[in-house]
VOGU-3710 file (C-alpha; in Angstrom, 3 decimals, decimal comma):
1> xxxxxxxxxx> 3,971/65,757/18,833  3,062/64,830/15,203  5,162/61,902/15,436  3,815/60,829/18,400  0,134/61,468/17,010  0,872/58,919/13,424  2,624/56,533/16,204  -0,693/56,713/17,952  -2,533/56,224/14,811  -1,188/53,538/13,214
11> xxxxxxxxxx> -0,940/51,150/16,579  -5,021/51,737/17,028  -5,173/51,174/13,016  -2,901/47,352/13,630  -5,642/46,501/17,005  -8,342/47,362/14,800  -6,907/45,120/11,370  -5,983/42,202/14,152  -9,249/42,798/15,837  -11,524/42,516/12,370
21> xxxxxxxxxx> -9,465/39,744/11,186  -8,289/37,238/14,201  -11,193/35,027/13,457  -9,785/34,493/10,034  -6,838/34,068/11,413  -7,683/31,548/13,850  -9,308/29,518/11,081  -6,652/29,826/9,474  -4,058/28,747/11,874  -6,495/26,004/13,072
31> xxxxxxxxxx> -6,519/25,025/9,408  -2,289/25,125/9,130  -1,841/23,009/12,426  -4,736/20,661/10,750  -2,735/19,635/7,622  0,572/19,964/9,461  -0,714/16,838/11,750  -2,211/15,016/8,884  0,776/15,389/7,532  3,201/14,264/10,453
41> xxxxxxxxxx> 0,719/11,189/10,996  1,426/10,114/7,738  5,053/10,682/7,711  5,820/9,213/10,998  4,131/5,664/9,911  5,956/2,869/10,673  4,353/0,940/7,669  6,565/1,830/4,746  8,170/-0,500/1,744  10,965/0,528/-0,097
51> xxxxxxxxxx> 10,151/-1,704/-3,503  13,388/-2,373/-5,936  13,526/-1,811/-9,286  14,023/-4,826/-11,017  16,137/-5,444/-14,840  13,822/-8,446/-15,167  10,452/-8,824/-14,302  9,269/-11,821/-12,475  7,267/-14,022/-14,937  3,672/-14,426/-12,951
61> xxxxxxxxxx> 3,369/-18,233/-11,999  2,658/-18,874/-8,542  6,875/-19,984/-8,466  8,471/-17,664/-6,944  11,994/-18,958/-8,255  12,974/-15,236/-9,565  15,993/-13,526/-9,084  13,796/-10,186/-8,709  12,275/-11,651/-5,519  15,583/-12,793/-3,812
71> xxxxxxxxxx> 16,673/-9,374/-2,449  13,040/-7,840/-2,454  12,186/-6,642/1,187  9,728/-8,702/3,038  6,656/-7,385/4,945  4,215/-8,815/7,212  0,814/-9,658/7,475  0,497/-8,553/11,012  -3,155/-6,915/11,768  -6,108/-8,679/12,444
81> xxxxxxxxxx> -8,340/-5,590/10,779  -11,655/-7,797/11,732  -11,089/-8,147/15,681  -9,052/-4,565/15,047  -5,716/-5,617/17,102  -2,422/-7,600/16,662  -2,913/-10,621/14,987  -1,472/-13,830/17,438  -3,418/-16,363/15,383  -0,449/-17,878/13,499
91> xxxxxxxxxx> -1,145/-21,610/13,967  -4,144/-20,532/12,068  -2,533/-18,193/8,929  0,845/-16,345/8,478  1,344/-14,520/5,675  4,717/-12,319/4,386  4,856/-10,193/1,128  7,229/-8,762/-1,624  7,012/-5,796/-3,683  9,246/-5,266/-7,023
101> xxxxxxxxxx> 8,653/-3,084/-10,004  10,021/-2,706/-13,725  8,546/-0,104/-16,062  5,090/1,142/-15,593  4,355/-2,667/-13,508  4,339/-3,572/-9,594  4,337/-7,274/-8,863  3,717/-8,276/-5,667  4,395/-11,941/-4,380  2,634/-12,844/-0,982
111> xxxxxxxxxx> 3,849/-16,174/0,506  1,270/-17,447/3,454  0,393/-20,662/4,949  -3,632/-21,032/6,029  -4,534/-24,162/7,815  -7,944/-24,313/6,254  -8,272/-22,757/2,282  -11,940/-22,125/1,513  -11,537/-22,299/-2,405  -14,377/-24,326/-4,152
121> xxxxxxxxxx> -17,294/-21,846/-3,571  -18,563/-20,156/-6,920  -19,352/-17,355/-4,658  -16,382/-15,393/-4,361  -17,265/-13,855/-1,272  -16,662/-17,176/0,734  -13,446/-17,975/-0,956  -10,123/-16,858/0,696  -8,887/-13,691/-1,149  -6,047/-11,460/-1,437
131> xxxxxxxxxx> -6,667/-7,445/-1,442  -4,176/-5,082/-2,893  -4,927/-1,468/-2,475  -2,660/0,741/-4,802  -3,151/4,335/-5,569  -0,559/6,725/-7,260  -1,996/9,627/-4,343  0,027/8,927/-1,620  -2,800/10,475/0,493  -5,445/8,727/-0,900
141> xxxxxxxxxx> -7,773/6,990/1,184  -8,614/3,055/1,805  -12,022/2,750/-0,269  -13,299/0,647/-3,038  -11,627/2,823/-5,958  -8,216/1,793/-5,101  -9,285/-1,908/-3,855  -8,393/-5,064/-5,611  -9,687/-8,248/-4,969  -8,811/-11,668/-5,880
151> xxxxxxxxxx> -10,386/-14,584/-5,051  -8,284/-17,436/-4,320  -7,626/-19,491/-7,578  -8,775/-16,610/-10,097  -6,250/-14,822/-12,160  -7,846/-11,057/-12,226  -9,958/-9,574/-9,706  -13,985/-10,188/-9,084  -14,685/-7,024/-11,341  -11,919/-8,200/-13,949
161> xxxxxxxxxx> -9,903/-5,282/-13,556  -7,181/-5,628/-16,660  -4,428/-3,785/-15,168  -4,299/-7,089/-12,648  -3,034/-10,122/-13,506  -2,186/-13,077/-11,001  -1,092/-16,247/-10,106  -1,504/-19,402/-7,674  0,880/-22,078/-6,747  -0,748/-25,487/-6,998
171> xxxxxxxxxx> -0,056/-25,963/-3,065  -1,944/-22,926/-2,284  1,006/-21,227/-0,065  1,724/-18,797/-2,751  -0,009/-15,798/-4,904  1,950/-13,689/-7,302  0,211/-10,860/-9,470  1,292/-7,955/-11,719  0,271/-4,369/-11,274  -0,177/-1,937/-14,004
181> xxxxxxxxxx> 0,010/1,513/-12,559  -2,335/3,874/-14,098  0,736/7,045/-14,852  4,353/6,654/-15,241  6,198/6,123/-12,491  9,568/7,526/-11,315  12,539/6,550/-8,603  11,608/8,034/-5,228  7,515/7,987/-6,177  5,606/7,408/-2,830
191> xxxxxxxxxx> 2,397/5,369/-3,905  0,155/4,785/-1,225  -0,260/0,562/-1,226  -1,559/-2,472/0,990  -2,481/-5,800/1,031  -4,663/-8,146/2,895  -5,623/-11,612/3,090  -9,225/-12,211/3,422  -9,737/-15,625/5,567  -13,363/-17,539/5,462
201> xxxxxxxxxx> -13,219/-20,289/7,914  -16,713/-21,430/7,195  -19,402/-18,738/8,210  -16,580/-16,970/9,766  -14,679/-14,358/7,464  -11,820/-12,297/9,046  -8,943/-9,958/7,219  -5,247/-9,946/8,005  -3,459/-7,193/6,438  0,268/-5,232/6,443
211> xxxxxxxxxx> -1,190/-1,950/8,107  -2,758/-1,299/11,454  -5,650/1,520/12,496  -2,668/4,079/12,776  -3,016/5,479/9,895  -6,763/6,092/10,543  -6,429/9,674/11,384  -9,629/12,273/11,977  -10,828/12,558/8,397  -10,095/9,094/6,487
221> xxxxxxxxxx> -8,132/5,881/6,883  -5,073/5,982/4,683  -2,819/3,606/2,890  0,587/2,564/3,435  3,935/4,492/1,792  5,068/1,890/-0,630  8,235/4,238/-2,296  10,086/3,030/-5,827  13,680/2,614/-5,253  16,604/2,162/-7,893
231> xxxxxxxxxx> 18,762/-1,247/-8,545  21,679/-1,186/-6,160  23,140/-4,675/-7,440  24,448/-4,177/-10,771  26,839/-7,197/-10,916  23,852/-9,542/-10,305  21,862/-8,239/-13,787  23,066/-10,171/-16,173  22,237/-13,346/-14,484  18,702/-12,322/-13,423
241> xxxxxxxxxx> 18,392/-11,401/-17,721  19,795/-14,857/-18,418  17,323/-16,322/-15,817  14,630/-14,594/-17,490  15,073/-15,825/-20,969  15,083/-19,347/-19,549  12,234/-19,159/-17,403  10,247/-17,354/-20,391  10,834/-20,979/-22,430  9,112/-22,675/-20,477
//
């Protein structure tokens, strides 16, 4: 009987602790199955580079003649954020984009071909501009902070940020720009990045960029996973080093 009686008494004593806290409890689970899809949403993106590590950096000049660019990965320009669907305008621009890194330094190298280049305007806002959003929080999301712009032609962005530095080719089908990153990085660092080409035809402005409104979950539109991979062709060092020192002549 006295076993029976503390069996009794602890099973009302559990209801009563399960009763007092299950709305704590449902916050809380609400709250785990909250982050856990954040979380999934942003792991199952399709819009992730896998940038090299280079032995030489590419020297920023608009050429992209570099050995560090020849076995980059290429991604595309492939959203038409303004009209917020595929873009199928490719008479109009195509663009296609390479990310490398050395050190402490991204450099990015966008190849594109626009059939009309608004680049004469002293207001920068009616040029044709490249964005690059880069932020070391992979979860970070798209907003000014981790937005820069560069008008076409300029070498730094339109609120000379010094960690940017870029370059145009003289045929205006290629930008090139260097990145400094604002910690150290390390192999297998997931930064969130992406990049956009801003295209004024006249009074009409509209943005083509790598990512698509996928990653624009419930709270806050995120960035790409740009992740920092290791050198996998050893053999071909030395002649990207000789390369370099010629290039660097010049």
């Amino acid at each position: 009987m006295r076993k029976a009686r503390w069996s009794l008494i602890l099973t009302a004593y559990l209801i009563s602790l399960v009763l007092l806290c299950g709305q704590g409890w449902g916050l809380s689970f609400r709250f785990l199955r909250f982050l856990k899809f954040s979380s999934d949403e942003k792991a199952s993106s399709p819009f992730i580079y896998r940038a090299k590590m280079v032995s030489i950096a590419p020297v920023i000049d608009g050429v992209l003649d570099d050995p560090a660019w020849k076995e980059a990965e290429e991604g595309v320009l492939g959203w038409n954020a303004t009209e917020g669907e595929e873009w199928k305008g490719n008479e109009d621009f195509e663009g296609r984009f390479k990310v490398v890194w050395k050190g402490g330094t991204l450099y990015v190298a966008l190849r594109f071909r626009d059939d009309r280049l608004e680049m004469a305007s002293i207001d920068f806002s009616k040029r044709d501009s490249v964005e690059i959003y880069v932020d070391m929080n992979r979860y970070a999301p798209r907003s000014h902070s981790n937005r820069y712009t560069i008008p076409f032609g300029e070498s730094k962005p339109c609120d000379n940020v010094d960690r940017v530095y870029s370059a145009w080719s003289k045929d205006g089908t290629v930008f090139e720009a260097s990145f400094t990153l604002d910690r150290p990085p390390a192999l297998g660092m997931v930064i969130g990045f992406d990049i956009c080409y801003d295209d004024v035809d006249g009074d009409y402005k509209k943005q083509i960029r790598w990512t698509d409104e996928s990653l624009n979950n419930r709270r806050k539109p995120l960035l790409g996973d740009l992740i920092l991979e290791g050198m996998e062709d050893r053999p071909a060092r030395k002649a990207a080093t000789t390369w370099g020192r010629i290039k660097s002549l010049y």
